[in-house]
C-alpha positions, 0 to 999 in steps of 0.5 A, spaced: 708 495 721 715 492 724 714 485 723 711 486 716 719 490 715 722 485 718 718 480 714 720 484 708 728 483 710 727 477 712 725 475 704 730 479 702 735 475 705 734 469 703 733 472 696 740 473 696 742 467 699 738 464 693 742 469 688 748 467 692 748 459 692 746 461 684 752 465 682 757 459 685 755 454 681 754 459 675 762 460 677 763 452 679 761 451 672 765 457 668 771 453 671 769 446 669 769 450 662 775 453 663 779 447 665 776 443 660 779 449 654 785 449 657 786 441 657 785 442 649 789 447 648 795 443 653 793 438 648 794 442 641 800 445 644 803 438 646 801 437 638 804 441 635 811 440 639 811 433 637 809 435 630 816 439 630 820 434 633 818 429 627 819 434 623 826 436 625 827 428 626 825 427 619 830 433 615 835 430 620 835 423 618 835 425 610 841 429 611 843 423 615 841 418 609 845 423 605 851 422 608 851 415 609 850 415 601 855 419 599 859 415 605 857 408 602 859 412 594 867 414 598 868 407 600 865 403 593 870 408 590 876 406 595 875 399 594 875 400 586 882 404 587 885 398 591 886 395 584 889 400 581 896 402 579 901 404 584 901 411 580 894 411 583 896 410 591 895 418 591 887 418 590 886 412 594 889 416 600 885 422 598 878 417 597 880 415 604 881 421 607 874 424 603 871 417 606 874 419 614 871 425 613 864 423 610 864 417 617 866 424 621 860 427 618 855 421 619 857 421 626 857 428 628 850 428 624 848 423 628 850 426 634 846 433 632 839 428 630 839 426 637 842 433 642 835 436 637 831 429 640 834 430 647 832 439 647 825 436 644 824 431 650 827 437 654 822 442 651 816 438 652 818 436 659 818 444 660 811 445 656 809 439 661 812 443 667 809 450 666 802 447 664 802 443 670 805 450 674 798 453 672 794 447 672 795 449 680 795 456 679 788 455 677 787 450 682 789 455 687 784 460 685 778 455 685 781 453 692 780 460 694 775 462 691 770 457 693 773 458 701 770 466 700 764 462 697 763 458 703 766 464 707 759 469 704 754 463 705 755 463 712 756 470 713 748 470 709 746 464 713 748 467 719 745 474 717 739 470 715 738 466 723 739 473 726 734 476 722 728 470 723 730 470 730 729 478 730 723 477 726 721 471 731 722 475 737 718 481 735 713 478 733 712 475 739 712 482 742 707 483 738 702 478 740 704 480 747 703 486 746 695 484 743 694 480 750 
């Protein structure tokens, strides 16, 4: 009959509100796993940023000690020089030169340590920056996918009233009808 037809979509209807409500959290729960793997590989990134910082710092800095070594050596030996013979003058202006030239080294390696540290901290902000871009842009799809969720609830909802209305209103027919 008519009522047991509309019964029937009735109980369709709200078996597909049920599968509805079911497939949003199925999605809710894909996007907490989704953020939770992109905040470990955010981690993993900035990791691995850090760890090619320390790197590059640290090769710096032996290059540094280097220089500074041959530095202390260049200074050593012009102290050793101001003791010699007139005759010696020379070799002491070339050590003095060598020793200008291994400060100019020093600094000029110095100055590369921390433009290398200043690019780091420049790349990490970067690295920070786009996560944060996707993070939102992630956020953005939730926010809009949720909104169509609620959007297809209500539409079901409403589908849903109509038809018990619908069915209400033919089964009251039906019972006139018997009277």
């Amino acid at each position: 009959s008519a009522a047991e037809a509309e019964t029937r979509r009735l109980r369709s209807a709200e078996q597909k509100l049920a599968e509805s409500s079911q497939a949003s959290e199925a999605r809710r729960a894909a996007r907490r796993d989704e953020a939770r793997l992109e905040a470990r590989l955010q981690t993993s990134r900035s990791a691995i940023v850090a760890e090619e910082a320390l790197v590059a710092a640290r090769a710096a800095a032996r290059r540094a000690a280097d220089a500074a070594k041959r530095g202390a050596a260049a200074m050593r030996e012009a102290d050793a020089l101001d003791t010699i013979s007139s005759a010696q003058a020379e070799a002491k202006r070339v050590a003095d030169a060598e020793q200008a030239r291994l400060k100019e080294e020093i600094d000029r390696k110095r100055s590369e340590v921390e433009a290398e540290a200043q690019r780091m901290k420049l790349e990490v902000a970067r690295k920070r920056a786009e996560a944060e871009a996707e993070a939102r842009r992630v956020q953005e799809e939730l926010d809009a996918t949720k909104r169509a969720a609620e959007e297809e609830k209500a539409q079901l909802e409403a589908k849903l009233a109509e038809a018990r209305r619908a069915a209400d209103a033919e089964n009251s027919k039906l019972v006139d009808s018997r009277r």
